[in-house]
C-alpha positions in Angstrom: 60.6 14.4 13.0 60.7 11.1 11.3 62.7 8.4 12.2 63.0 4.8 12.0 64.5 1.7 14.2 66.6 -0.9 12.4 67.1 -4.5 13.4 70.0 -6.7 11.9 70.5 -9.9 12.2 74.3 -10.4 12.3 75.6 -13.8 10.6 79.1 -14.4 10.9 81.4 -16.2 8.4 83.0 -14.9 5.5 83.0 -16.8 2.0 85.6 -15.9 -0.7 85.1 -16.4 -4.4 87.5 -16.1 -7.5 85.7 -15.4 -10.8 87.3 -14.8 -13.6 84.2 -14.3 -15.8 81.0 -13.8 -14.9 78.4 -13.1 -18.0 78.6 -13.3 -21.5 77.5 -9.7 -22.0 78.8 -8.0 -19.1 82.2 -7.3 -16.8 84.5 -9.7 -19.6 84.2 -7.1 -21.6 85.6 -4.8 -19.8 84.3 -1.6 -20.2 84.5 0.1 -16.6 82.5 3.1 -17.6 79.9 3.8 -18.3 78.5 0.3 -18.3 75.4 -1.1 -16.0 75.2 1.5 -12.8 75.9 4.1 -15.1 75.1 5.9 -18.3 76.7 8.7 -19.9 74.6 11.3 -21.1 76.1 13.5 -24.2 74.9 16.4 -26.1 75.4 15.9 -30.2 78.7 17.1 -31.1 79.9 16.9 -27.5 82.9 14.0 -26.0 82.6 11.9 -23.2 84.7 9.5 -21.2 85.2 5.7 -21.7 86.9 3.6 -19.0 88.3 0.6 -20.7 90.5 -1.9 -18.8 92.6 -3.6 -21.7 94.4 -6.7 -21.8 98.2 -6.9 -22.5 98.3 -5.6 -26.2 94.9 -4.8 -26.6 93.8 -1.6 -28.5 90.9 0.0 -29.9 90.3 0.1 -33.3 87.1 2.0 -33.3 84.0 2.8 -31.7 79.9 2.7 -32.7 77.8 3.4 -31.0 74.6 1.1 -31.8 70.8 2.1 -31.4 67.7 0.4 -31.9 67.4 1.5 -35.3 71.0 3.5 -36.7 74.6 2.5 -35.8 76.8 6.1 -35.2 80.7 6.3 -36.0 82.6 8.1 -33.6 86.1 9.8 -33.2 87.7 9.3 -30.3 91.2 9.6 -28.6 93.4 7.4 -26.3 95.3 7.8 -23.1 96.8 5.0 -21.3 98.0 4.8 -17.5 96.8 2.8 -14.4 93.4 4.4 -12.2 92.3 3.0 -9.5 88.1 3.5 -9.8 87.4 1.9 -6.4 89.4 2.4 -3.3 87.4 -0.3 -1.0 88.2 -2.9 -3.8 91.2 -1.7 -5.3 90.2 -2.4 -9.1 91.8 -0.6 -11.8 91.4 0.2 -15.2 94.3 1.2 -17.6 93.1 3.2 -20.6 90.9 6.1 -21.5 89.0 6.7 -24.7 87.6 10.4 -25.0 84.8 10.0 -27.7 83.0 12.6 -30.3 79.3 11.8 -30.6 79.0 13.4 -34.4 76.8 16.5 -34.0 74.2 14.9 -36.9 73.8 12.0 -34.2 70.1 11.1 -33.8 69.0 11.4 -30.2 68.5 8.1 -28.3 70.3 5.8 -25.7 73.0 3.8 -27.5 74.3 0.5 -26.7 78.8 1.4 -26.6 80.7 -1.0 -28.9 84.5 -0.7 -28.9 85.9 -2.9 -31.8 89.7 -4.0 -30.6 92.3 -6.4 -31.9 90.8 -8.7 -29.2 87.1 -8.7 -30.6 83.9 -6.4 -29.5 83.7 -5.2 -26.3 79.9 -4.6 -25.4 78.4 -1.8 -22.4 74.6 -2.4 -23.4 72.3 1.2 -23.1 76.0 2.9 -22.0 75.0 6.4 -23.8 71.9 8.8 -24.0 72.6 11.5 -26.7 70.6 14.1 -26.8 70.1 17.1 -29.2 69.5 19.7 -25.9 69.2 19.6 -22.2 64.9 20.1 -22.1 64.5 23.2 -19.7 61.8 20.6 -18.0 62.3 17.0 -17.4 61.1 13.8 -15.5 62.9 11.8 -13.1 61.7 8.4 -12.5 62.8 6.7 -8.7 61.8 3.6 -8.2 63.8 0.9 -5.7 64.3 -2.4 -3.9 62.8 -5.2 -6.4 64.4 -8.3 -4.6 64.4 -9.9 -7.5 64.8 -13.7 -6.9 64.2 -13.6 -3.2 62.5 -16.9 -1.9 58.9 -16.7 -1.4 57.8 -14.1 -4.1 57.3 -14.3 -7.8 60.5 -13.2 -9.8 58.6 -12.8 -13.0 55.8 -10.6 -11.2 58.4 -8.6 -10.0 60.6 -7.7 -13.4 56.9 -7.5 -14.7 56.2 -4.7 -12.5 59.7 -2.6 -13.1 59.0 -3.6 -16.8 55.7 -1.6 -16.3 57.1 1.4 -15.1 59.8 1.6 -17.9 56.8 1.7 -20.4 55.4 4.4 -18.3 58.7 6.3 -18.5 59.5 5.5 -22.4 55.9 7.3 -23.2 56.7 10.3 -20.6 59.9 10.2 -22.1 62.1 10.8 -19.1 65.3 11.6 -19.1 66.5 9.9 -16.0 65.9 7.0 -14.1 66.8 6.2 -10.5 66.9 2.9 -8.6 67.8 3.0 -5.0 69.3 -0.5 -3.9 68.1 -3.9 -3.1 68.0 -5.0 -6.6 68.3 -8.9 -6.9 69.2 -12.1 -4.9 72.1 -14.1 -5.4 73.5 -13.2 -8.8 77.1 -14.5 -8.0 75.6 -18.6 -8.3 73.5 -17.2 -11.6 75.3 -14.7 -13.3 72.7 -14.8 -16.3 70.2 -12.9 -13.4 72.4 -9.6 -14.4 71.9 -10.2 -17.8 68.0 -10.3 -17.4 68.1 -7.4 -15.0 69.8 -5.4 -17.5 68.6 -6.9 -21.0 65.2 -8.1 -20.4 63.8 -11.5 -21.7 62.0 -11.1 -24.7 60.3 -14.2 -24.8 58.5 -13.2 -21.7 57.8 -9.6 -22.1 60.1 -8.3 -19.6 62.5 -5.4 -20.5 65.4 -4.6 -18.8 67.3 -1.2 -17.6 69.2 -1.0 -20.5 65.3 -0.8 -22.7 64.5 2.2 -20.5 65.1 5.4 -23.3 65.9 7.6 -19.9 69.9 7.1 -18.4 69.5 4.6 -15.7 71.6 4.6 -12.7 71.4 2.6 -9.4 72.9 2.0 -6.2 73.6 -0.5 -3.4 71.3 -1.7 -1.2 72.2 -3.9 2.1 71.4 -6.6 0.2 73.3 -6.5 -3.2 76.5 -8.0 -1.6 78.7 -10.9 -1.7 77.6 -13.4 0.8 73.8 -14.5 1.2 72.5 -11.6 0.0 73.7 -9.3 3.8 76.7 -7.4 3.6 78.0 -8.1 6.9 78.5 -11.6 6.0 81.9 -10.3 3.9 84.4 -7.8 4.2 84.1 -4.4 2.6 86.7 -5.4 0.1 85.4 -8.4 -1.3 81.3 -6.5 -1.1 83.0 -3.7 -3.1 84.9 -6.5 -5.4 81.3 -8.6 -6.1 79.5 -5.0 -6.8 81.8 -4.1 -9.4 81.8 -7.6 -11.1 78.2 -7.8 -11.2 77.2 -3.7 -11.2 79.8 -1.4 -12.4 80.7 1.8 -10.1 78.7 1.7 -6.8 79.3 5.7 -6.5 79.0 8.5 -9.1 78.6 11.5 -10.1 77.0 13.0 -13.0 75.4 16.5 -14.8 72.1 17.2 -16.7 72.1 20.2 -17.9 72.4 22.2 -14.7 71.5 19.7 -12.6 73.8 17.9 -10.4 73.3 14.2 -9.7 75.5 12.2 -6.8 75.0 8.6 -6.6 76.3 6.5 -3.0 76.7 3.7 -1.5 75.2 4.8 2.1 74.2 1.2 2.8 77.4 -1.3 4.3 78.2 0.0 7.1 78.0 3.9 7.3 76.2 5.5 10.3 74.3 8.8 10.7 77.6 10.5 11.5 80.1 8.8 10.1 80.7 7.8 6.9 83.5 5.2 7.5 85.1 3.2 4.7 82.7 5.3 2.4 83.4 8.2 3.2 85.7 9.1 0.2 82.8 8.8 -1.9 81.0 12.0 -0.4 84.6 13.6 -0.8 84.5 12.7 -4.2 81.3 14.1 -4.3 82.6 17.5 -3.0 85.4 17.7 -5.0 83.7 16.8 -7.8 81.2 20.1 -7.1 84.2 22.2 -6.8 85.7 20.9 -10.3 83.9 19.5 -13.5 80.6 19.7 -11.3 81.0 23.3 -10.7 78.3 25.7 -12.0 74.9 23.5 -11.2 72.0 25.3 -9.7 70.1 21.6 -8.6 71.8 18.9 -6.1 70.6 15.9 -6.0 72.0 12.4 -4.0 70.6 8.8 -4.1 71.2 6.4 -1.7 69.8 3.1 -0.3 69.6 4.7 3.0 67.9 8.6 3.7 69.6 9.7 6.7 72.9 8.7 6.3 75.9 10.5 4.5 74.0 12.9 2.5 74.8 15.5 5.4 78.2 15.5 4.3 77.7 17.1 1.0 74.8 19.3 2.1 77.1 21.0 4.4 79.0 22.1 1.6 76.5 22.6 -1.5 72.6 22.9 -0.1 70.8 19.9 -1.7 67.5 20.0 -3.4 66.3 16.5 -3.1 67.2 12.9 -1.6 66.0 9.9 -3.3 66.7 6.4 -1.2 64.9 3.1 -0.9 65.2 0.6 2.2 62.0 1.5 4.2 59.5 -0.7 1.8 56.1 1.0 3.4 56.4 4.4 4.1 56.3 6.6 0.6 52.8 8.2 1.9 54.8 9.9 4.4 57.0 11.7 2.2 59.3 13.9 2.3 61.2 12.9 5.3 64.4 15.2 6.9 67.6 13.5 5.7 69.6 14.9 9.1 68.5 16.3 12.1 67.0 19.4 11.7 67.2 19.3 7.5 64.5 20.1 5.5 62.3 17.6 4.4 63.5 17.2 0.9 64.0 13.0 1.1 61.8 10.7 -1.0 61.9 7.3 -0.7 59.9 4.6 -2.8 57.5 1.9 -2.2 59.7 -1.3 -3.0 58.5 -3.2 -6.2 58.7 -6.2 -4.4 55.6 -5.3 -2.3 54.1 -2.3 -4.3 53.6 -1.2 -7.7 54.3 2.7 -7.5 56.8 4.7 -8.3 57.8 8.2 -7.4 58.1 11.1 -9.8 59.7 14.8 -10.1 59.9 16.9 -13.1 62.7 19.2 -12.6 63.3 22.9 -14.3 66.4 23.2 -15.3 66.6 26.9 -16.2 65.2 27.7 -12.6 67.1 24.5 -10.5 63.9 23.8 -8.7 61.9 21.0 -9.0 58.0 19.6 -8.1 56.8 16.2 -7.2 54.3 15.6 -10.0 51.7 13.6 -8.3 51.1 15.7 -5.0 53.6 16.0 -2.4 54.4 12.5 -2.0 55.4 12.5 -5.3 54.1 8.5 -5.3 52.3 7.7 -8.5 50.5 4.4 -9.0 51.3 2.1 -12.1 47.8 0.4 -12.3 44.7 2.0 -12.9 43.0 -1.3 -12.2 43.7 -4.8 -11.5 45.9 -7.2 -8.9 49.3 -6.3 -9.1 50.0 -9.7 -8.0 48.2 -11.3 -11.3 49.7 -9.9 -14.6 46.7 -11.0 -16.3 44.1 -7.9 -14.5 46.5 -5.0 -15.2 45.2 -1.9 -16.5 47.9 0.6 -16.6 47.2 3.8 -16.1 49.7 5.4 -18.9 49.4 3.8 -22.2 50.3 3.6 -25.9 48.8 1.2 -28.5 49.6 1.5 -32.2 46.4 1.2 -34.7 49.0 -0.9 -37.2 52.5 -2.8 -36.6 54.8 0.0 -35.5 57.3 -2.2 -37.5 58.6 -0.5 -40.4 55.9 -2.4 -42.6 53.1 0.0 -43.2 53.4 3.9 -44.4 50.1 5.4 -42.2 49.8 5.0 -38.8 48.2 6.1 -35.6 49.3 6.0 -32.1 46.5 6.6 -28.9 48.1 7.7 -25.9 45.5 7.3 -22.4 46.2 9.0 -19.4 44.2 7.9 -16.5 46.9 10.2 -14.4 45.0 13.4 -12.4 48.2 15.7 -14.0 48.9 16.4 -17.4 52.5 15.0 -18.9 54.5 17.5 -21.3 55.8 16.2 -24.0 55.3 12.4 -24.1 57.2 10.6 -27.1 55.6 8.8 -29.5 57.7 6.9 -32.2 57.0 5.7 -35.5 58.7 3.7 -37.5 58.1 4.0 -41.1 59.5 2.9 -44.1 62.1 4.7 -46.1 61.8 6.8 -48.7 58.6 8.7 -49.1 57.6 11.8 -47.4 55.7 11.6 -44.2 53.3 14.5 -42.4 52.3 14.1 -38.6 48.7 15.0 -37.6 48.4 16.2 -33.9 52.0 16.2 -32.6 55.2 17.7 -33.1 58.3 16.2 -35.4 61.5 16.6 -33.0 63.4 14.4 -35.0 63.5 12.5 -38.3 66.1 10.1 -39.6 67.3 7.4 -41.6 67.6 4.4 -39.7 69.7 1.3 -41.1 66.6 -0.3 -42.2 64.0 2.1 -41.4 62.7 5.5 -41.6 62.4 7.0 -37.7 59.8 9.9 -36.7 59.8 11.2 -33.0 57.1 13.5 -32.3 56.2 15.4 -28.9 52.6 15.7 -27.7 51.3 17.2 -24.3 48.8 14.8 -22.6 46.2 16.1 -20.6 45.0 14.9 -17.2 42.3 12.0 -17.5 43.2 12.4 -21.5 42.8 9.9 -25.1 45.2 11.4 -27.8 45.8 10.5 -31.6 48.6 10.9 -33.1 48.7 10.5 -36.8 51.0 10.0 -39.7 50.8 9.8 -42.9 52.5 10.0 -46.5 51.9 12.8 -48.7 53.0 14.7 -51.5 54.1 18.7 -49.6 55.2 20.2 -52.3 51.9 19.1 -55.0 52.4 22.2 -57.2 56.9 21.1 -57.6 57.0 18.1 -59.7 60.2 17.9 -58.1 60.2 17.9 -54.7 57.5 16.2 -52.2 59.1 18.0 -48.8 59.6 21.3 -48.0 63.6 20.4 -47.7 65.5 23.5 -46.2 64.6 25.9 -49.4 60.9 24.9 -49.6 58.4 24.1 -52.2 59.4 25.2 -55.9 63.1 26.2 -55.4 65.9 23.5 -55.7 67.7 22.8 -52.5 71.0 24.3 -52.7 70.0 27.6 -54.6 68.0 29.5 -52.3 70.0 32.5 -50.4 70.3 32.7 -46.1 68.2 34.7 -44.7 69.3 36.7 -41.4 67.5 36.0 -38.2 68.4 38.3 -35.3 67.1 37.6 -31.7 66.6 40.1 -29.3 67.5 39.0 -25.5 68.6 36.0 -26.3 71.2 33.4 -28.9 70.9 31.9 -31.9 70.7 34.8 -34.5 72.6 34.1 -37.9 72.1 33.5 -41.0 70.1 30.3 -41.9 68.2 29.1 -45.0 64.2 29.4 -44.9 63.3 26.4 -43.2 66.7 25.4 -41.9 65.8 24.9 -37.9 67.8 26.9 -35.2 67.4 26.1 -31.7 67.3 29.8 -29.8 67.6 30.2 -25.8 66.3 33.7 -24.1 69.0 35.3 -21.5 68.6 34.1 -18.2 66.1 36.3 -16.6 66.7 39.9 -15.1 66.6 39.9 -11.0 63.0 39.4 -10.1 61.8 38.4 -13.2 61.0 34.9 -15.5 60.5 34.4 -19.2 57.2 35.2 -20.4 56.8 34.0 -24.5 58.6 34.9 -27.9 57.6 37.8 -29.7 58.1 38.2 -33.7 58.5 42.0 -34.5 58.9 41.2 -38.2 59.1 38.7 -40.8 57.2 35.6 -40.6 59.5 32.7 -38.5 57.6 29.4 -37.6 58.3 28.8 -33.2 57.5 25.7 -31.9 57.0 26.9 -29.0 56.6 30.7 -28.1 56.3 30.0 -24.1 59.3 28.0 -23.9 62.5 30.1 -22.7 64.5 27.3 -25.5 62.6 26.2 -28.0 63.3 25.6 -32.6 61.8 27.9 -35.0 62.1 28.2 -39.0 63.1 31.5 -40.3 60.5 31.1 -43.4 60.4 33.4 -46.5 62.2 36.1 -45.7 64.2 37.9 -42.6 63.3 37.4 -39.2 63.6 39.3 -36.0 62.1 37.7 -32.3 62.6 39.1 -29.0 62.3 36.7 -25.8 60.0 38.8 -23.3 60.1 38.8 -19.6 57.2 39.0 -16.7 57.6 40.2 -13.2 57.9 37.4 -10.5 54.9 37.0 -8.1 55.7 38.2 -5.2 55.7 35.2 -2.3 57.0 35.0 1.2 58.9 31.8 1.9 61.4 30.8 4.3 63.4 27.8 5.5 65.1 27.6 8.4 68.8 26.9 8.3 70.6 26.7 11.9 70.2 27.9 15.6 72.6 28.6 18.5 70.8 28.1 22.0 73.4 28.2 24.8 72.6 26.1 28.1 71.0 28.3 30.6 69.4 27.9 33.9 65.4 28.3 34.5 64.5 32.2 34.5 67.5 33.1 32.8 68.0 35.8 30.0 69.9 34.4 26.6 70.9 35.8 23.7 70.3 33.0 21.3 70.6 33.4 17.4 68.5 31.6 14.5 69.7 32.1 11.0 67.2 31.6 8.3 67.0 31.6 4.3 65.0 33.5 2.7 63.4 30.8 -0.4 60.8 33.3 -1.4 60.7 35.9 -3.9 60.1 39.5 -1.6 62.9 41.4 -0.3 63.4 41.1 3.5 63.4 44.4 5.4 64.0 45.6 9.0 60.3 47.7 8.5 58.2 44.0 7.3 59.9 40.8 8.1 61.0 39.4 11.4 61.5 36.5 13.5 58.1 36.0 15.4 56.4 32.8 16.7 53.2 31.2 16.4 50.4 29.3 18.1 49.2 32.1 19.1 51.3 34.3 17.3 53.9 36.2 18.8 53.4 34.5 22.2 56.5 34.4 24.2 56.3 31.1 26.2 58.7 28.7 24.5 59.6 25.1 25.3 
């Protein structure tokens, strides 16, 4: 078992402070949620939840939502009342905005604009739309920058983090994770959040809010009110100064089926107690038994690993713990988050003192999960170079464009290096193209093209092999050379005007999205869940002649083509595995040479049946020995 000893200095003193407007970009605006600590993550054509506190008279006239490249109208609706969003500070907000994301919305993370009779209230990054849920994705964890702490190099530091967003931008994760301990006094320079968040361009450094992945974060001991230590205040005004500066400092959120708890486990809590925080595992819980319901993968962040995550394992098993605070010991991972747990609790290097981060890629059909990197799930940023001197870096992930990815030039390439020992599915490479013309991409796959305000946009996926260099191409061209009127394919393809050909019916076999679509019209289609003991195997086309991106993926796109189509998603047997966890023991107290009953309950995390005739409780070293303790 691992454990750790803590020291504190205790300071006493309290200091109290009344802002009433801390950033030009941030709390004054007054968006609640999802703004800073939080993102909201929305499918196309799907609502989600704005928490607004409104001045007297304030309302909201509308509500874009504005991307890098393409500004999106919404629809929305409008409640009013009085919430309270944090017990421990009592802070309220008094109206909420349910909002449409249109389901022709491009994919991408979206800075939240609410237009009122008051002016533009701004939540910078506040929304990652996506088309899907992938069935696999990559969660990024990284923690404990103490950015602005005297004696280290601030701009070294947001260098580092600004590193690891670039690494996560080309992986194109969908989550990010930061566990606590994120900057130094903030409340004497409130234009420190805006840098965390926004980046300074001048110098290179991106913020959270440049990361295309949702971002969330949580406390650490030293994001608090009074010299940077949380016992220097009272809960109150730490909880009041966290919201000003942070946003929410618990929540809850879903991807896909994944289930994602974020807590404060750093002022104050103890191994078995949660004390004034305790009503944030509650939430938790009740959260799980309401609009969380259904998941099949739990996950909780916290500064700290061993305390309060108990509480929600006890009543939903958890999958993993992410948490920061120890700066050193990542090679040791994973760690038990309670006496007796499994050892399911990661916890990064801090960027103040290392330049790794940790990373999972998560399945979302199956709610399991591996470490990509090796069981420690600790990846390093630089393939070469002093992480201390900007100057030597040599990342070990990069892109580099052969022309200005600008918008300026029609033809482009992009070469993607991994120096990584594991492959990376589906990397993201973006061009940005001028409008207009017709474009082609060479090596890759188009997920999704549109029409930017200025700019033509081209996403394309591409797997990356371990110890890889891959092109990606693009280029304009005529498709359609033989159709004087047409240079795409379109959705009726070459030679027939779009908006004359006839649907053509597609029926799948163990699985949805059948209809009837035009020829190369593309339909998104997702195979059944698997029968008992069984996993998807591939696509197969019994007739016609449809176009599947990509046959070994359980959800996947596929054209129809020229004429009817009909696909069946095919299963494999599971391999047959033994694996077990243990789960809880009762050992009553008994005197030497006494006979017990005792009684150890285990789970059975494999894939064979357990029977009386093959599987029992033995012991080993040697096996089956009966000399215990």
């Amino acid at each position: 078992m691992k454990n750790f000893g803590r020291r504190r200095n205790m300071i006493s003193g309290i200091m109290f402070l009344v802002i009433a407007c801390i950033s030009t970009s941030g709390w004054c605006s007054k968006i609640v949620y999802p703004w800073r600590s939080t993102t909201a993550i929305v499918k196309t054509g799907e609502t989600f939840e704005v928490w607004f506190d409104a001045d007297n008279g304030q309302t909201v006239n509308s509500i874009e939502l504005k991307g890098p490249y393409n500004t999106v109208g919404t629809t929305f609706s409008v409640v009013t009342g009085d919430w309270e969003y944090d017990p421990l500070s009592g802070n309220r907000y008094n109206t909420r905005l349910k909002v449409t994301v249109p389901a022709s919305a491009p994919a991408d993370r979206y800075d939240l604009i609410l237009k009122t009779t008051n002016g533009d209230a701004l939540s910078s990054g506040a929304v990652k739309v996506v088309h899907q849920f992938k069935n696999d994705y990559y969660i990024m964890h990284f923690s404990d920058g103490h950015f602005y702490q005297n004696g280290h190099d601030t701009n070294t530091l947001m260098a580092r983090k600004t590193a690891m967003i670039d690494i996560a931008n080309i992986m194109d994760c969908e989550i990010i994770i930061e566990t606590g301990d994120n900057m130094y006094n903030v409340r004497n320079h409130p234009e420190r959040e805006d840098e965390y968040f926004l980046g300074i361009e001048s110098d290179g450094i991106k913020g959270m809010s440049n990361a295309n992945a949702a971002t969330f974060l949580v406390p650490g001991d030293h994001d608090a009110h009074t010299a940077n230590d949380w016992p220097q205040a009272t809960v109150k005004v730490n909880s009041n100064f966290f919201n000003d500066y942070w946003g929410l400092q618990n929540h809850s959120f879903k991807y896909g089926n994944g289930r994602f708890m974020m807590l404060n486990n750093a002022w104050g809590v103890s191994k078995t107690s949660g004390k004034d925080h305790q009503y944030q595992t509650d939430d938790a819980i009740s959260w799980l038994d309401g609009v969380g319901s259904g998941g099949n993968f739990f996950l909780t962040a916290g500064h700290v690993y061993d305390k309060m995550h108990e509480f929600i394992n006890a009543e939903e098993p958890l999958d993993l713990v992410l948490a920061g605070d120890k700066h050193h010991v990542r090679n040791d991972n994973p760690f038990p988050f309670d006496d007796n747990s499994v050892e399911i609790a990661y916890i990064a290097a801090s960027i103040r003192d290392h330049f790794e981060y940790n990373l999972f890629k998560v399945n979302n059909a199956k709610g399991t999960y591996i470490p990509v990197s090796g069981p420690t799930s600790v990846v390093s940023v630089l393939k070469s170079g002093n992480q201390d001197d900007r100057s030597t870096w040599e990342s070990n992930l990069t892109i580099a464009y052969q022309s200005a990815n600008d918008g300026s030039v029609s033809v482009n390439s992009a070469t993607l290096v991994n120096h990584y020992n594991f492959s990376i599915e589906g990397a993201k490479v973006r061009f940005v193209v001028p409008k207009g013309l017709a474009y082609r991409v060479i090596n890759g796959i188009i997920t999704q093209e549109f029409d930017g305000d200025a700019f033509h946009i081209v996403d394309v996926r591409v797997d990356l092999g371990a110890n890889s260099t891959t092109v990606v191409a693009i280029e304009t061209g005529d498709l359609c050379p033989d159709d004087p009127d047409k240079e795409t394919l379109g959705l009726c393809g070459c030679g027939v005007a779009e908006g004359t050909c006839p649907p053509l019916t597609l029926t799948v076999n163990s699985g949805s999205g059948d209809g009837d679509f035009l020829p190369f019209e593309q339909v998104i289609i997702i195979a059944d869940t698997a029968p008992k003991g069984q996993e998807f195997d591939t696509w197969v086309i019994n007739s016609g002649s449809p176009s599947i991106a990509f046959p070994v993926k359980h959800s996947t796109t596929m054209t129809v083509g020229s004429e009817p189509a009909e696909i069946t998603a095919t299963y494999k047997d599971l391999p047959k595995v033994n694996g077990a966890t243990f789960v809880s023991q009762q050992i009553p107290a008994l005197l030497q040479g006494e006979t017990v009953t005792v009684s150890f309950t285990m789970k059975n995390t494999g894939t064979k049946i357990w029977t009386k005739d093959n599987h029992y409780l033995g012991s080993q070293s040697p096996q089956d020995n009966e000399i215990w303790g």
